[in-house]
C-alpha positions in Angstrom: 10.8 -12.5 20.6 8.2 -10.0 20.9 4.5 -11.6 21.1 2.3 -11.0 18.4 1.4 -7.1 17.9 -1.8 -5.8 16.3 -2.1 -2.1 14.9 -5.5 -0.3 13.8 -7.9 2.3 14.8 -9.1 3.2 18.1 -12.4 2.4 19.4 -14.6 4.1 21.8 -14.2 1.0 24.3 -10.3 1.6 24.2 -10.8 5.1 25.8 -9.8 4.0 29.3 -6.7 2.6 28.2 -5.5 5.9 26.1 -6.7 7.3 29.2 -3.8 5.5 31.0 -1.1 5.5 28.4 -1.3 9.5 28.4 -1.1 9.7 32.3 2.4 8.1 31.2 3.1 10.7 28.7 1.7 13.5 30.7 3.6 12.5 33.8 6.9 13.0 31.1 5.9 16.6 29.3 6.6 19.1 31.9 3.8 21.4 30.2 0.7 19.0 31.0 -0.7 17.7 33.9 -2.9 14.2 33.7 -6.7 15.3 34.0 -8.9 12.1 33.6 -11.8 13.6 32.1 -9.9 16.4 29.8 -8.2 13.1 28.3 -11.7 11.3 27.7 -13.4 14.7 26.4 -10.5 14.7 24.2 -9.9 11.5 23.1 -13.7 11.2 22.5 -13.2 14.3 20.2 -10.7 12.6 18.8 -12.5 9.6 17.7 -15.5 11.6 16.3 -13.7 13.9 13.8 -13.0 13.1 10.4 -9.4 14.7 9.8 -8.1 12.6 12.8 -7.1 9.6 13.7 -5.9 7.4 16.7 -3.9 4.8 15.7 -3.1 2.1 18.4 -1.2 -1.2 18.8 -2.6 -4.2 20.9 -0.8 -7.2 22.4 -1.7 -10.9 22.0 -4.6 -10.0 24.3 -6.3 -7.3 22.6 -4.9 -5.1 25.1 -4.0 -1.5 24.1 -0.2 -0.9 24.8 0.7 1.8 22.2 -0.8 4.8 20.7 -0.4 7.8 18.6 -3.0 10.8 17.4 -2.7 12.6 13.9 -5.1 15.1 12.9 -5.0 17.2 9.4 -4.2 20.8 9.4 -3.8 23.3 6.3 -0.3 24.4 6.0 -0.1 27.4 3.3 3.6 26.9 3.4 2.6 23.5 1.9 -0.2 24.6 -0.2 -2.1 21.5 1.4 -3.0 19.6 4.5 -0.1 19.2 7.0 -0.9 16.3 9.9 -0.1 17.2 13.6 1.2 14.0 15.2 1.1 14.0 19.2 -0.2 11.5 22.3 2.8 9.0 21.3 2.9 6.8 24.1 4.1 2.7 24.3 3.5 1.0 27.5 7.6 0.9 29.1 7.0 -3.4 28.9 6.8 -2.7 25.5 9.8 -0.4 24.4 12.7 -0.6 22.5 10.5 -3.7 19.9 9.6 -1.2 17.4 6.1 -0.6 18.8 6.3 3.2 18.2 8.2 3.1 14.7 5.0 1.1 13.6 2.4 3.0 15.4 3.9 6.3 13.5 4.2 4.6 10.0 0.0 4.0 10.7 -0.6 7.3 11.1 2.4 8.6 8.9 -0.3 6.8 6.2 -2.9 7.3 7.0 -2.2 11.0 6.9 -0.2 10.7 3.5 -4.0 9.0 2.0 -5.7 11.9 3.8 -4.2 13.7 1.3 -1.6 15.3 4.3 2.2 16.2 2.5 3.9 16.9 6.0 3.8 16.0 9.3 4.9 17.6 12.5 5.1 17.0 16.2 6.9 18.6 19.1 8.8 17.1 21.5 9.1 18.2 25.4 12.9 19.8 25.2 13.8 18.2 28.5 12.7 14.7 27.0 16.0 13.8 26.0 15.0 10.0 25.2 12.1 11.0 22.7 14.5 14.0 20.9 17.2 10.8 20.7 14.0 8.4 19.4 13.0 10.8 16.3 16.2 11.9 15.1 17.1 8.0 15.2 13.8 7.9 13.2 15.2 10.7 10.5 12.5 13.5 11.7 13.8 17.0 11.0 14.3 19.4 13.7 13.3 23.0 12.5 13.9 26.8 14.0 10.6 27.3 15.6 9.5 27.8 18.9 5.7 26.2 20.2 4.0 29.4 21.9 0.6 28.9 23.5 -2.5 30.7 25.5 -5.1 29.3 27.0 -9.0 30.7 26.1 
């Protein structure tokens, strides 16, 4: 049986460990590259803006072994706020438990009280385990393409 999981907030004294966990993810997405300090600047960012949140799961120890970002976004095709999920990461000891599915109901609520009536993510297209893990979860795959440019 899986030990005893904790889920809440992010605190500025967990940055090291988000730090970590997104090495892991960043190591995965074949469009980023781990940068230590753009990953701190960020996650910093992160914790100081209202329409955001990072939602993390702890072990028995306190530890942080799982996380997930949202941040709110006005859709017009919605009419409202729309959250942007991303940084979903569980340490691999901690896989397959239902570590994740929890971490994304967090922020799937905490967006929904933020007043969010969609959420999106995207998904590296070579990352054939995390397409498997959302359509498993019931997300929706849709007809658009992520583009991006750098300023």
């Amino acid at each position: 049986m899986m030990e005893n999981i904790t889920y809440g907030e992010a605190k500025e004294t967990d940055i090291p460990c988000l730090v970590s966990l997104l090495s892991i993810l960043f190591n995965i997405e074949k469009d980023f590259n781990p940068d230590l300090t753009k990953q701190k600047n960020g996650l910093e960012l992160l914790l100081n803006n209202t329409v955001a949140t990072i939602q993390v799961a702890r072990n028995s120890n306190g530890t942080v072994i799982g996380m997930v970002t949202a941040q709110l976004v006005i859709s017009t095709a919605q009419g409202s706020a729309s959250a942007w999920i991303e940084d979903m990461v569980v340490d691999s000891l901690y896989r397959g438990h239902g570590v994740g599915k929890q971490l994304l109901l967090k922020a799937l609520e905490w967006a929904k009280i933020s007043g969010a009536t969609r959420a999106q993510l995207l998904v590296d297209m070579t990352n054939t385990d995390a397409i498997g893990y959302y359509e498993h979860l019931k997300w929706e795959s849709t007809q658009l393409q992520a583009r991006r440019v750098f300023l």
